[in-house]
Every structure is written in C-alpha cells, then in structure tokens.
C-alpha angles and dihedrals in degrees: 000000000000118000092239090054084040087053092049096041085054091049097055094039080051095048092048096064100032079078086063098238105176111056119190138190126331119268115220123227105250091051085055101047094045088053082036088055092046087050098060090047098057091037093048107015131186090023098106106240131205123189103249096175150343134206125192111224115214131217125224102279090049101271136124109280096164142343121248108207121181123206134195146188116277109233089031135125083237101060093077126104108276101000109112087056089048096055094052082049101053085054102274116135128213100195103067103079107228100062124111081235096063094039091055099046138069131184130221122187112191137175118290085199137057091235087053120103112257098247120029093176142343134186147137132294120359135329118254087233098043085060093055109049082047088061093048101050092254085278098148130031143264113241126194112217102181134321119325081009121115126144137177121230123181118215118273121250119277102266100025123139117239099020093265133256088311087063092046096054087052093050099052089046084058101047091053089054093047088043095053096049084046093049081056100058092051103061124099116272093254091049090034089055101042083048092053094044087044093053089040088050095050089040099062085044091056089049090050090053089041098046096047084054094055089049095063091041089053082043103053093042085059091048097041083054089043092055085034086059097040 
C-alpha cells in the first residue's frame, strides 16, 4: 500500500472513532468527580479546589454521556453549597474572563462511560450551557451532541408540538450516534477490521483508566469508615 493511500486509510479510520462508535458501561458520579477533581488539579494546579456542583449530561436515548463538575476556590464565597448556581442566577457570569466568578470556578467534563477518555474538556469559569440551565432552574436537561458540544434545552411547554428544542437536541444525539455506527459498517472490510481493533484497543485503555479510578475512590471510602468508627 502507497503512503498516501496509507495516509488516507489512517485518516478515515481516524474519522470513524473519533465518532465514538463502541460505549461502554455507565460511569457513576463519585468515580467521575474524584477523576473530575484530579483533573482540576492537573489542569490548575496549587489553587486549592472544592467541588461546588455537577450535572449529568445526558445522550441522545436518556442516559449518562458525560459528567459536568463545577470547582471552585476554597475560601471563597463560591465554595459554598449552592452558591455557584445562585450567583448565575442573581445575574454573575463565568465565561468573561475578568469576573470574580470566572476567576473562582473551574469545569471539568469528564466520560459518562467506562470506554470514554477521563477527561473530555476542562477550563476556566463556568460552561455556556452550565449558565443556562442555572438560570433556568435546571428544568430541562444538557445534551452532548458530539465532542467539545454540549448544549442546554429546557423542557417544552405542556401541550407543544415537537417536543420542543429539548426533543430536538435529543433527536439529533441520537441520529450521530446512529450515523457513526452506520459509517462503520460501510467501510471496506481492511479499513472496517483495523477500525474495530483500534477502538478495542482504546477501549480496554479507557477501562484500565477508569478502573484504576474506581479503585482510589473504593480506597479512600474504606479508609474515610474506617476514621468515622475510630
């Protein structure tokens, strides 16, 4: 094979999983905040970081896609419980860079399944669509559409047609999903075998991670009973 078909081989396979074609199981959401909280520490480390908040976001059939965790500073206003959603909703924003909001927060995204990477994003201050769904009382729910895309959608009125843009999101989740397993099945059988090994191979990488994770958290709850009954 040529390196330019080789090239081209690599990038379709590429293209392929970067869909995210095999799920796996659920992750729970202590296992995610304690990678979440490891996260923010690598990503913004010495500053001291609490967990503040956490939203599951959700795929396109209901279940878990990714974890949304909110930090913020220790020793400040935000740290306390409920505050960070208190502050969007008295009118603060995370995003602009020059708050005290955004200064004090962190987010972590993380996996919703045991074949996702640890980490999917982190930055500082607070999500778009974290600030919306504040704002809205967490009535509706966050969706992730694909990697990096994750957008809020409250509820539709009781009676609208379509199920509103809450529905839609939902819909087109689902129909990624559906369009990346169906772009599998239509590669050649070369290119349809290397992409199968490639995802096997990186799942059992991301179960390792994951696994290992699970592990410290187990670790430190024995460890946290065993200091409760001294």
């Amino acid at each position: 094979m040529s390196t330019k078909r080789n090239i081209g081989t690599l990038a379709l396979v590429g293209a392929v999983l970067a869909c995210g074609v095999a799920w796996g199981a659920q992750i729970g959401q202590d296992v995610a905040q304690a990678v979440a909280a490891e996260g923010v520490e690598k990503a913004f480390p010495g500053e001291g970081w609490v967990p503040a908040d956490a939203v599951a976001v959700r795929d396109g059939e209901g279940g878990v896609a990714a974890w949304g965790f909110v930090f913020a500073l220790d020793g400040s206003r935000y740290a306390e419980a409920g505050a960070v959603r208190a502050a969007v909703a008295d009118g603060e924003v995370g995003d602009d860079g020059e708050s005290e909001l955004y200064g004090s927060t962190a987010t972590i995204v993380t996996g919703g399944h045991d074949t996702d990477s640890l980490v999917f994003r982190h930055f500082r201050g607070l999500a778009d669509w974290y600030q919306e769904g504040t704002k809205d009382g967490w009535r509706g729910e966050a969706v992730r559409l694909g990697a990096g895309d994750i957008r809020y959608a409250a509820p539709a009125p009781a009676g609208a047609r379509g199920g509103g843009k809450l529905a839609a999101l939902k819909k087109a989740a689902a129909a990624r999903k559906a369009a990346a397993e169906a772009e599998r099945e239509v590669l050649p059988d070369d290119l349809k075998k290397l992409s199968e090994e490639a995802d096997a191979e990186a799942a059992a990488a991301a179960k390792a991670r994951w696994g290992a994770a699970a592990s410290r958290v187990r670790q430190a709850q024995r460890k946290a009973a065993v200091r409760a009954a001294e």
